[in-house]
VOPASE-188243 format. One record per residue: residue number from 1; chain; x, y, z of N, C-alpha, C in turn. Coordinates in steps of 0.02 Angstrom, whole numbers, plus 50000, padded with zeros to 5 digits. Layout:
<atoms>
pos: NUM | unit: A | n_east: X | n_north: Y | n_up: Z | ca_east: X | ca_north: Y | ca_up: Z | c_east: X | c_north: Y | c_up: Z
...
</atoms>
This chain:
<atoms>
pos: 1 | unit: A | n_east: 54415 | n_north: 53885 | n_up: 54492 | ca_east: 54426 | ca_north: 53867 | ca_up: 54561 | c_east: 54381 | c_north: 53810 | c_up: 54581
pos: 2 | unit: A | n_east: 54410 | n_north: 53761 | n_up: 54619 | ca_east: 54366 | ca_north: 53699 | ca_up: 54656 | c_east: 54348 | c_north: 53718 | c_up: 54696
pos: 3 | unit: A | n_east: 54264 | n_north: 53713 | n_up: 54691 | ca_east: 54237 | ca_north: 53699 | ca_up: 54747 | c_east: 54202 | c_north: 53606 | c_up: 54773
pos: 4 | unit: A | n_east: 54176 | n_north: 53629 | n_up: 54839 | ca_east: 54158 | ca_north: 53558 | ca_up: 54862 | c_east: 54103 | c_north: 53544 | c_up: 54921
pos: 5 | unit: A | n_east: 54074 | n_north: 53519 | n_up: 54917 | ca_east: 54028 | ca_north: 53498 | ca_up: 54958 | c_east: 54047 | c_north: 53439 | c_up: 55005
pos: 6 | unit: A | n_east: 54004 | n_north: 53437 | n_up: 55081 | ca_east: 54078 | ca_north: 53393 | ca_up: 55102 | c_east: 54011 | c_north: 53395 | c_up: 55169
pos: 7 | unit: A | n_east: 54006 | n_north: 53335 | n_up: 55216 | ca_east: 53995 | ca_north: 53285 | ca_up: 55279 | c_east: 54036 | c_north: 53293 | c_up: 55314
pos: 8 | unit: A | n_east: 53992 | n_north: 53305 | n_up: 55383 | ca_east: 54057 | ca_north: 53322 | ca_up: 55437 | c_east: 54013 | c_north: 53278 | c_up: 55497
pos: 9 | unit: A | n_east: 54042 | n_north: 53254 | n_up: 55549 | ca_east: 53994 | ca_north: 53231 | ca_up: 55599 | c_east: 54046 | c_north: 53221 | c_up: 55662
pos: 10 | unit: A | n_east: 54010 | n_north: 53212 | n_up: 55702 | ca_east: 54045 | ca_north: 53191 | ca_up: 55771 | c_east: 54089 | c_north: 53130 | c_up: 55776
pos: 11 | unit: A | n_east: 54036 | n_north: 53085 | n_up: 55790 | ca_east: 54052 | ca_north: 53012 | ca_up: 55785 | c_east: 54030 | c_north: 52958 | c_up: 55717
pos: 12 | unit: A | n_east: 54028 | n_north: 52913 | n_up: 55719 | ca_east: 54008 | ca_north: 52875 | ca_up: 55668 | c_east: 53946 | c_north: 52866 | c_up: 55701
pos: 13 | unit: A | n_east: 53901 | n_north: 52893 | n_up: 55595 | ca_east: 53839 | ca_north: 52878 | ca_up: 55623 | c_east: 53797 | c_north: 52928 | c_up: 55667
pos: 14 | unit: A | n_east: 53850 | n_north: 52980 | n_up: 55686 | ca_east: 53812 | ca_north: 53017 | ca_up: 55728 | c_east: 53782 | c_north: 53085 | c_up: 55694
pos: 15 | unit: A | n_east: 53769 | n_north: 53163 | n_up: 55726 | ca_east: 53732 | ca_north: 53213 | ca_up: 55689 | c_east: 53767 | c_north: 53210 | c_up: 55624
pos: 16 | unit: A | n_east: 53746 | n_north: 53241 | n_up: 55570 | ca_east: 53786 | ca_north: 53272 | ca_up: 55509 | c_east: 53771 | c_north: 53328 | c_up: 55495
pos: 17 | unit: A | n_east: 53825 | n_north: 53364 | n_up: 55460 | ca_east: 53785 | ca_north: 53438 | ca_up: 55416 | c_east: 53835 | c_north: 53427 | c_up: 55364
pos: 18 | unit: A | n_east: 53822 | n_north: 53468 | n_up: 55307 | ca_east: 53816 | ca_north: 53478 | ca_up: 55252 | c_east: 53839 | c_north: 53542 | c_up: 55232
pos: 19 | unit: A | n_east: 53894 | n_north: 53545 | n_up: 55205 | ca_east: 53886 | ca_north: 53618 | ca_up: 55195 | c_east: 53946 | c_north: 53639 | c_up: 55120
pos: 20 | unit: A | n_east: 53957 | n_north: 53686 | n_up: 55102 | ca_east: 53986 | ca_north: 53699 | ca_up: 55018 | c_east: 54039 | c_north: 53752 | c_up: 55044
pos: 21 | unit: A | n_east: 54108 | n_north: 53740 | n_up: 55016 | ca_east: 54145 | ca_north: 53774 | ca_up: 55008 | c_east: 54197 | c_north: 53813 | c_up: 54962
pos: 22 | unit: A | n_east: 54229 | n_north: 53835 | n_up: 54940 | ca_east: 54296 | ca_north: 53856 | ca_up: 54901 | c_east: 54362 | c_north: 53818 | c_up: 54921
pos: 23 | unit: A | n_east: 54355 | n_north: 53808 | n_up: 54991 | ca_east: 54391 | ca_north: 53786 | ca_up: 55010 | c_east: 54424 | c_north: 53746 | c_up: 55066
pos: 24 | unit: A | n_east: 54412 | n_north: 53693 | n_up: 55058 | ca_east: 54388 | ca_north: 53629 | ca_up: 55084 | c_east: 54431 | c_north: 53611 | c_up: 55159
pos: 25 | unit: A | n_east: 54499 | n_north: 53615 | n_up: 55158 | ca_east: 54547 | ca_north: 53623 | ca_up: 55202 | c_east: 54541 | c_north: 53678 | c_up: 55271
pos: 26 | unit: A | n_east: 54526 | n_north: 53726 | n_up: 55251 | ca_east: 54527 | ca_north: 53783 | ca_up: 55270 | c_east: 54458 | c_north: 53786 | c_up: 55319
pos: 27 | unit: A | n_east: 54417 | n_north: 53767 | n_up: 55279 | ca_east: 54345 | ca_north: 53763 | ca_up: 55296 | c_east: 54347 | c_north: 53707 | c_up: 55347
pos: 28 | unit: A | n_east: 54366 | n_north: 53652 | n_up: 55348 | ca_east: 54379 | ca_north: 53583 | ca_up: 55407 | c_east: 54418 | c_north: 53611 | c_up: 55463
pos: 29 | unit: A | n_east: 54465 | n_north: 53666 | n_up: 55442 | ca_east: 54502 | ca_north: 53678 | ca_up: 55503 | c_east: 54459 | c_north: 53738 | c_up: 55547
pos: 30 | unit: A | n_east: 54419 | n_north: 53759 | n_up: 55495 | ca_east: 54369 | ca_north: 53821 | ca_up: 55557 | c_east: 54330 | c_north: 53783 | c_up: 55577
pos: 31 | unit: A | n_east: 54301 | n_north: 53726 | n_up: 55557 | ca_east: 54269 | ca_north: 53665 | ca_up: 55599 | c_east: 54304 | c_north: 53662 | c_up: 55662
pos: 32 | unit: A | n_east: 54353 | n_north: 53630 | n_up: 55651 | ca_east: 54389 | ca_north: 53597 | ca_up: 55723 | c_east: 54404 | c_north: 53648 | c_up: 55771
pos: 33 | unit: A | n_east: 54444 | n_north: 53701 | n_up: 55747 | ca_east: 54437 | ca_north: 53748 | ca_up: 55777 | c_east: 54392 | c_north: 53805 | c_up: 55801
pos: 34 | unit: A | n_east: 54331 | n_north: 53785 | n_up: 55775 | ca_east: 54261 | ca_north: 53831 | ca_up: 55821 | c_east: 54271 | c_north: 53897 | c_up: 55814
pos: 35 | unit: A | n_east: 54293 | n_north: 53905 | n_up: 55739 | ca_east: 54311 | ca_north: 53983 | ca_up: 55738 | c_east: 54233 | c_north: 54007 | c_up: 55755
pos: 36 | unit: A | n_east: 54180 | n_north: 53998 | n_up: 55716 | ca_east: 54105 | ca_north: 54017 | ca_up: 55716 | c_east: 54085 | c_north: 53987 | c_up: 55780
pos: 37 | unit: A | n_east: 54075 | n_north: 54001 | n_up: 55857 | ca_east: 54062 | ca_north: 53965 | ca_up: 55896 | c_east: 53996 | c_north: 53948 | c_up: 55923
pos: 38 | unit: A | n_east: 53954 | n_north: 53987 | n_up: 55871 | ca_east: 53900 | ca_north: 53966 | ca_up: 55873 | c_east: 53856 | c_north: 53936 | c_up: 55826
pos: 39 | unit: A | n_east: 53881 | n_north: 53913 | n_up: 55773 | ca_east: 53853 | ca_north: 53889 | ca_up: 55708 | c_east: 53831 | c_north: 53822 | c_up: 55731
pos: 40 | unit: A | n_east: 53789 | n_north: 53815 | n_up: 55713 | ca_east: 53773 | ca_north: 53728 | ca_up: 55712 | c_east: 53812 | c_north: 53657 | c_up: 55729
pos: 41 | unit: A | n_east: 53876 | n_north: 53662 | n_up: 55683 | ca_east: 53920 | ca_north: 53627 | ca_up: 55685 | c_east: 53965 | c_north: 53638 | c_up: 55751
pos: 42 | unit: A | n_east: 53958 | n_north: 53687 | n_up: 55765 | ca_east: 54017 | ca_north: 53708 | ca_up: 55832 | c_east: 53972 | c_north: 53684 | c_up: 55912
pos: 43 | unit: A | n_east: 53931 | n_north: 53713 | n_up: 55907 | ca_east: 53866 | ca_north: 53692 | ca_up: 55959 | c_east: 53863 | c_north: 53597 | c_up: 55968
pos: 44 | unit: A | n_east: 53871 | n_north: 53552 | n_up: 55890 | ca_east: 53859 | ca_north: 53492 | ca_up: 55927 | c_east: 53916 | c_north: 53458 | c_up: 55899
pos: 45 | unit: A | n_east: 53981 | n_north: 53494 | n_up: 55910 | ca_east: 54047 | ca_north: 53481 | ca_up: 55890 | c_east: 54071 | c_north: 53410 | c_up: 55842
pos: 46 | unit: A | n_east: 54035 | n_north: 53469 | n_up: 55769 | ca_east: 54054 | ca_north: 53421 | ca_up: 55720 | c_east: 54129 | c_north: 53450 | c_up: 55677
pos: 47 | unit: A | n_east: 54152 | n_north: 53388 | n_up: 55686 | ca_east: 54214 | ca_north: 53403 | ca_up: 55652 | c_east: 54256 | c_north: 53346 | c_up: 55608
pos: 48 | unit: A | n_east: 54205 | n_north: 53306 | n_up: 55624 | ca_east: 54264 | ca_north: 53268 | ca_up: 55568 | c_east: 54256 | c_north: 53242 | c_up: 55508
pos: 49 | unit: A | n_east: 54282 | n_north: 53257 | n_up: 55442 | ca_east: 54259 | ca_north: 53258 | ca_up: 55395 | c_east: 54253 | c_north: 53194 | c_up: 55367
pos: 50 | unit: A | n_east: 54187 | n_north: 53179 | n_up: 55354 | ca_east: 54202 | ca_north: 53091 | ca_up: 55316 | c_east: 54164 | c_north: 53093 | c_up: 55237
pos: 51 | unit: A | n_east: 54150 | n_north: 53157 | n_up: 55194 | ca_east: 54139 | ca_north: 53143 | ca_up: 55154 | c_east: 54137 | c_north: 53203 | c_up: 55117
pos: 52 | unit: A | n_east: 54161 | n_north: 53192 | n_up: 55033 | ca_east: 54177 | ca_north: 53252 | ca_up: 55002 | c_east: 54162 | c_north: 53262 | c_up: 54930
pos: 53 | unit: A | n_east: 54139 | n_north: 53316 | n_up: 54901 | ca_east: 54139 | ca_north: 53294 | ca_up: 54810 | c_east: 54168 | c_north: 53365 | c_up: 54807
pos: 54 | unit: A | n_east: 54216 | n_north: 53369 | n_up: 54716 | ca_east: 54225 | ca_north: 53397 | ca_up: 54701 | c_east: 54169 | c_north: 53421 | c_up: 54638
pos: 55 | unit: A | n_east: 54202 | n_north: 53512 | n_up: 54632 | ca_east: 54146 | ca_north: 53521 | ca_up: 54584 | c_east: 54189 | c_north: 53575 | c_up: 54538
pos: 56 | unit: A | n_east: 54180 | n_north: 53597 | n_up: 54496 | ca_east: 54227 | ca_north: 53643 | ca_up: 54450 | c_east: 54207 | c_north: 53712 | c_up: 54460
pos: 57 | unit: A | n_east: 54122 | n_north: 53707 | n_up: 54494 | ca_east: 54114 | ca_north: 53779 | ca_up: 54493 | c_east: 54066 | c_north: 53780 | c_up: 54580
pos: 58 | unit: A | n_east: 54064 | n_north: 53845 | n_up: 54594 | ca_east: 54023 | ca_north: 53862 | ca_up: 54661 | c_east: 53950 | c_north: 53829 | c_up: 54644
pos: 59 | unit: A | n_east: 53915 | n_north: 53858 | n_up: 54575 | ca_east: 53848 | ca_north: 53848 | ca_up: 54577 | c_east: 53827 | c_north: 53780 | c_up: 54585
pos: 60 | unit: A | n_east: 53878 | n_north: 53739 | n_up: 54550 | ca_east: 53868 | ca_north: 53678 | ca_up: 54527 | c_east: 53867 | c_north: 53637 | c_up: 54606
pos: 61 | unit: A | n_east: 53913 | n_north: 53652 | n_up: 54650 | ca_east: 53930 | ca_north: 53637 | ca_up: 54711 | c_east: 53857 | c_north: 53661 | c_up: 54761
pos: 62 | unit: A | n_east: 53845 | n_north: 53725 | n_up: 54766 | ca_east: 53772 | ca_north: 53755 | ca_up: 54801 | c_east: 53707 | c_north: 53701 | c_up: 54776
pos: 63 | unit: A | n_east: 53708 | n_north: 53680 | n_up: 54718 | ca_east: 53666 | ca_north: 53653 | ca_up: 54696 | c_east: 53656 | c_north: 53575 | c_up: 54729
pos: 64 | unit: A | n_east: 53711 | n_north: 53562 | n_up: 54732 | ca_east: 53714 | ca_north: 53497 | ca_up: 54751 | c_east: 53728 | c_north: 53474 | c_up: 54840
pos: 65 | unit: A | n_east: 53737 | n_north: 53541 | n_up: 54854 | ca_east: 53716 | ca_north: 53559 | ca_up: 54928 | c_east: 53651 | c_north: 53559 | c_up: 54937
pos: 66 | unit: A | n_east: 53605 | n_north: 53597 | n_up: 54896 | ca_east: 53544 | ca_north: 53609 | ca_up: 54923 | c_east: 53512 | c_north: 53542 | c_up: 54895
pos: 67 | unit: A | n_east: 53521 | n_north: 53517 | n_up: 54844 | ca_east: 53491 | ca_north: 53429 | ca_up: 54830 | c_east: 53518 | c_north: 53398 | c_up: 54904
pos: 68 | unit: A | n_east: 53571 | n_north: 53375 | n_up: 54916 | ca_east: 53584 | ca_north: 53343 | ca_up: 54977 | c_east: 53548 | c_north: 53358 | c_up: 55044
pos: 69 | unit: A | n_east: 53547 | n_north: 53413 | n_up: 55035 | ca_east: 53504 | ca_north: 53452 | ca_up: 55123 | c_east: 53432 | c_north: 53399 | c_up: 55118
pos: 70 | unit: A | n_east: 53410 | n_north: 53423 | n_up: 55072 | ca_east: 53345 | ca_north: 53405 | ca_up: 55059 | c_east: 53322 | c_north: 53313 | c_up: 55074
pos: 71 | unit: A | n_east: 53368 | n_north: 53257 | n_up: 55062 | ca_east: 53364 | ca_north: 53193 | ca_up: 55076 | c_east: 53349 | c_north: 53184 | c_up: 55147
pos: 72 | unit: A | n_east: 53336 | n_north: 53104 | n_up: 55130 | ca_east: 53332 | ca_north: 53093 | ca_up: 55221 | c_east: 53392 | c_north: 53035 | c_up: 55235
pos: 73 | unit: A | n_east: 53396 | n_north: 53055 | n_up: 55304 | ca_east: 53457 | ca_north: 53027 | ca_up: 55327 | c_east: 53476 | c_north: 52957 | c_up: 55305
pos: 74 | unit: A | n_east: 53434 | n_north: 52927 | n_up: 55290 | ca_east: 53459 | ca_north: 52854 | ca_up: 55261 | c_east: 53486 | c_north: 52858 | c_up: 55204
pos: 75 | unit: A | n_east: 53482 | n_north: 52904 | n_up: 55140 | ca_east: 53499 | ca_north: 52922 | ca_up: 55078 | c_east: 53571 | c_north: 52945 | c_up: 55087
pos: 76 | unit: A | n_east: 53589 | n_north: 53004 | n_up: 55159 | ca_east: 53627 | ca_north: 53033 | ca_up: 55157 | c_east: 53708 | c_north: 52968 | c_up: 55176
pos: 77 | unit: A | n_east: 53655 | n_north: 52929 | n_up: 55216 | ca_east: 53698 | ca_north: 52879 | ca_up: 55272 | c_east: 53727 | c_north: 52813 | c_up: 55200
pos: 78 | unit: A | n_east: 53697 | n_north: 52804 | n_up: 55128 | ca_east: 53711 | ca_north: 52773 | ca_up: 55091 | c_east: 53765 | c_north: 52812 | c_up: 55064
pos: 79 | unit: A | n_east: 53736 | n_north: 52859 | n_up: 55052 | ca_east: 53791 | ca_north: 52912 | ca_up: 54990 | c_east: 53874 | c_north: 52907 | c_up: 55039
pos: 80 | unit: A | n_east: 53894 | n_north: 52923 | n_up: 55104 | ca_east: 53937 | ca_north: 52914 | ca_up: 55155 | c_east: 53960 | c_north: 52832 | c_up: 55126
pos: 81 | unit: A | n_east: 53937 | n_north: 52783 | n_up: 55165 | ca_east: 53946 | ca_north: 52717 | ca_up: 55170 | c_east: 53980 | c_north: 52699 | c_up: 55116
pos: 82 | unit: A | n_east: 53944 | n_north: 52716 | n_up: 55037 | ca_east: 53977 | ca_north: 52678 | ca_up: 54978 | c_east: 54069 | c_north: 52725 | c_up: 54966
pos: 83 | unit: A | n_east: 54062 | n_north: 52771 | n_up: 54986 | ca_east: 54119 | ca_north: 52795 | ca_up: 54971 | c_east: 54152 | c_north: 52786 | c_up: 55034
pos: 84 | unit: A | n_east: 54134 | n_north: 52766 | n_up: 55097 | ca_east: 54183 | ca_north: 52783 | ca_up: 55167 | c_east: 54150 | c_north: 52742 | c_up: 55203
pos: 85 | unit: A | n_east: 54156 | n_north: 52658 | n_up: 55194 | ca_east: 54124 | ca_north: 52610 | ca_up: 55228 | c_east: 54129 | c_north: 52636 | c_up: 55309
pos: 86 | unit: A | n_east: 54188 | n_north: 52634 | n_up: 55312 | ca_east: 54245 | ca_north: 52643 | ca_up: 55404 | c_east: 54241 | c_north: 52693 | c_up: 55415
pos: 87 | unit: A | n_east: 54206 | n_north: 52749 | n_up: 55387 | ca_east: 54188 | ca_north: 52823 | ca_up: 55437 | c_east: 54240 | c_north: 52847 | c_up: 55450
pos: 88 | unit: A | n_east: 54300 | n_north: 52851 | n_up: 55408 | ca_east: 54402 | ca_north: 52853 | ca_up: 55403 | c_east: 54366 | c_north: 52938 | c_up: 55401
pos: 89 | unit: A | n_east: 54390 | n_north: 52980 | n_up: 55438 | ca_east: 54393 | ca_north: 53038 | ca_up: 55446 | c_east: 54469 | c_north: 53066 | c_up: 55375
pos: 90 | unit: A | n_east: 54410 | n_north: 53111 | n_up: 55338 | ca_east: 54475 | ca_north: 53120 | ca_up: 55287 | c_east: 54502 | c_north: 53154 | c_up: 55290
pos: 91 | unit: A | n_east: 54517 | n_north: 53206 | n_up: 55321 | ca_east: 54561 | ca_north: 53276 | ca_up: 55328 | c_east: 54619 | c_north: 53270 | c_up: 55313
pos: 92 | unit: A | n_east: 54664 | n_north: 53227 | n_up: 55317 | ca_east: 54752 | ca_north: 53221 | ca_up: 55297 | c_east: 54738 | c_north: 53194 | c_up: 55243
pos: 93 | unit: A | n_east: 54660 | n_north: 53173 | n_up: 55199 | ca_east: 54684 | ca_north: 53170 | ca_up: 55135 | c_east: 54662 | c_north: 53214 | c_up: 55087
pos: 94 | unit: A | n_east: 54656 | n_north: 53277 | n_up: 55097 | ca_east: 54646 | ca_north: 53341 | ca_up: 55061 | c_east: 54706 | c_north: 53364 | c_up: 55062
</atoms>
């Protein structure tokens, strides 16, 4: 099963979080939709996805969640940029 690690933010440039899933689609749409209405992401209404990796396994994916948490925002704001110059919200392309 794919999992994925994946950038979500408001605006361009604006908060981010970080977070690992099974399932990537599913997971963007409890974003938008505020199923968790108090999680982090729901509180400073992040929802739009601008960045994503695949991974073959959960651990491999957690792992590379918890490396990413750990950077600072300029690292995070490169890793975004080279793959998603235009901050193109990707959700219709999952």
């Amino acid at each position: 099963m794919k999992h994925y690690v994946y950038i979500i933010t408001n605006k361009s440039k604006g908060v981010l979080y970080i977070g690992e899933t099974g399932g990537l689609k599913k997971r963007i749409y409890q974003h938008k939709n505020k199923v968790h209405p108090t999680t982090f992401s729901a509180i400073y209404n992040l929802d739009m996805l601008i960045y994503y990796e695949e991974y073959n396994s959960e651990v491999e994916a957690k792992l590379r969640e918890k490396q990413m948490k750990k950077w600072n925002r300029e690292w995070k704001l490169e890793l975004i940029e080279k793959a998603n110059p235009d901050w193109k919200y990707l959700y219709e392309e999952i």
